[in-house]
Every structure is written in structure tokens, then in C-alpha cells.
matplotlib code that plots the C-alpha trace (Angstrom):
import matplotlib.pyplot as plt

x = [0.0, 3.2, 4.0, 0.5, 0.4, 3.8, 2.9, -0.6, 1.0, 3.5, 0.5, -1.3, 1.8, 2.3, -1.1, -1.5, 2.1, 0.9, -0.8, -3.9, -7.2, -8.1, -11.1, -9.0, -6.7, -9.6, -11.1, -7.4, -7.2, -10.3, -10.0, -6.6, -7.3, -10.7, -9.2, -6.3, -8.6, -11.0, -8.5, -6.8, -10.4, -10.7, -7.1, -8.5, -11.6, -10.1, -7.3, -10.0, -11.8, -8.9, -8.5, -12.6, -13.0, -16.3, -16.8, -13.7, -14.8, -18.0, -16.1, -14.3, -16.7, -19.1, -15.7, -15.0, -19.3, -18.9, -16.3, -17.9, -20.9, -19.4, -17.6, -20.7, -22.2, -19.2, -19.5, -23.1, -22.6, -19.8, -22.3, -24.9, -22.5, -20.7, -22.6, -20.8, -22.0, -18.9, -18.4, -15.1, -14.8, -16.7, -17.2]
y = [0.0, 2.2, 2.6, 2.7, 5.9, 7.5, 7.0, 8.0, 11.7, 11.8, 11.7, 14.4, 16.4, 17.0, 17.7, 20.3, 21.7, 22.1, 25.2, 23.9, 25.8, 25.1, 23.3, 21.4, 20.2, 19.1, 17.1, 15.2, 14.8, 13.6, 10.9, 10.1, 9.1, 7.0, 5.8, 4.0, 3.0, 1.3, -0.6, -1.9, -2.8, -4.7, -6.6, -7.4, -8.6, -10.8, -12.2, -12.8, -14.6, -17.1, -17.6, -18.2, -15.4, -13.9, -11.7, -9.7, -10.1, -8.9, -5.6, -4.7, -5.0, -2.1, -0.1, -0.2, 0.5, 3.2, 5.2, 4.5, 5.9, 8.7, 9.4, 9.3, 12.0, 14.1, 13.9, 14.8, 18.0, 19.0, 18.8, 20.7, 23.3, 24.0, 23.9, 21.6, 18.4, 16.4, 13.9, 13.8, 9.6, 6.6, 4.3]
z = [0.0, 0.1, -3.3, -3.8, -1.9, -3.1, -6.9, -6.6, -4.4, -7.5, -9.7, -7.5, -7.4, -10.9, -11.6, -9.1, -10.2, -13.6, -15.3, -15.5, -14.6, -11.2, -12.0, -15.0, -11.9, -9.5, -12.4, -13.1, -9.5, -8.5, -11.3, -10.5, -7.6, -7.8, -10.8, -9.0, -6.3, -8.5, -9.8, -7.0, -5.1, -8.8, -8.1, -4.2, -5.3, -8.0, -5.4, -2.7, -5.5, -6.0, -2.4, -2.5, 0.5, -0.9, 2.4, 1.2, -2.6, -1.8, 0.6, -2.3, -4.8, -2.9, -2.4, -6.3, -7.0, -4.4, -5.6, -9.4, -8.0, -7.0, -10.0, -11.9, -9.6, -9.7, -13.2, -13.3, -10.7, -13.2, -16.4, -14.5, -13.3, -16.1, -19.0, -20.6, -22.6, -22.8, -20.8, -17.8, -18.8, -19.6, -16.6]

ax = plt.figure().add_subplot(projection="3d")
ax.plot(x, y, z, "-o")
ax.set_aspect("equal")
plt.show()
């Protein structure tokens, strides 16, 4: 869970650093960061899968629909708020 944290504060890091609009930079960040933790609640659920533990299968699968939710509402508030039709991502 280390490097996970390091690389995913290197990733913040240079977004915030950049010359992005501040609203550009809380977009990239946000998605960073429920990106990665989608995708490693996707690796757990897998591995507790193979090692047939469905209790921890079944945690991780509401932390990964959780955070997807949220990134769908986050989206959605951004739409609304901005004007805008395009879409932040495809989840």
C-alpha cells in the first residue's frame, strides 16, 4: 500500500504543479485518484476470489461501485454546473 500511496501523491503532485485551470486540476485529481482505487479494489476482489474469500470479494466490490458511483455523480454535478455536454470519462 506504500508505493501505492507515493505514486498516486507523485501523480497528484504533478497535476497540481501544472498550469492547469483550477477546476481542470480538481477534475485530473479527482480521477486520478478513484481511478487507481478502483483498480486496486478490482485486483483485491479478484485475489479474494482465488482464495474463494467472498466476504472480502463482496467488501471490495461495494468499495469499487462506491467510488464509481461517486464518479458518476461528480461527473453529473460538473455537467450541471458548467454547461458543458462532454463527458469527464466513460465508466
Amino acid at each position: 500500500m506504500q508505493a501505492f500511496n507515493r505514486e498516486t501523491q507523485a501523480g497528484l503532485d504533478r497535476i497540481t504543479r501544472s498550469d492547469l485551470p483550477e477546476m481542470e486540476k480538481l477534475i485530473q485529481s479527482f480521477d486520478w485518484v478513484t481511478r487507481r482505487i478502483i483498480e486496486l479494489a478490482q485486483r483485491e476482489v479478484e485475489l479474494a476470489r482465488a482464495m474463494s474469500d467472498e466476504e472480502l470479494a463482496v467488501k471490495q466490490s461495494i468499495k469499487m461501485n462506491t467510488l464509481k458511483l461517486a464518479r458518476g455523480v461528480f461527473q453529473d454535478c460538473y455537467i450541471r454546473a458548467s454547461g458543458s455536454r462532454t463527458r469527464l470519462w466513460e465508466d
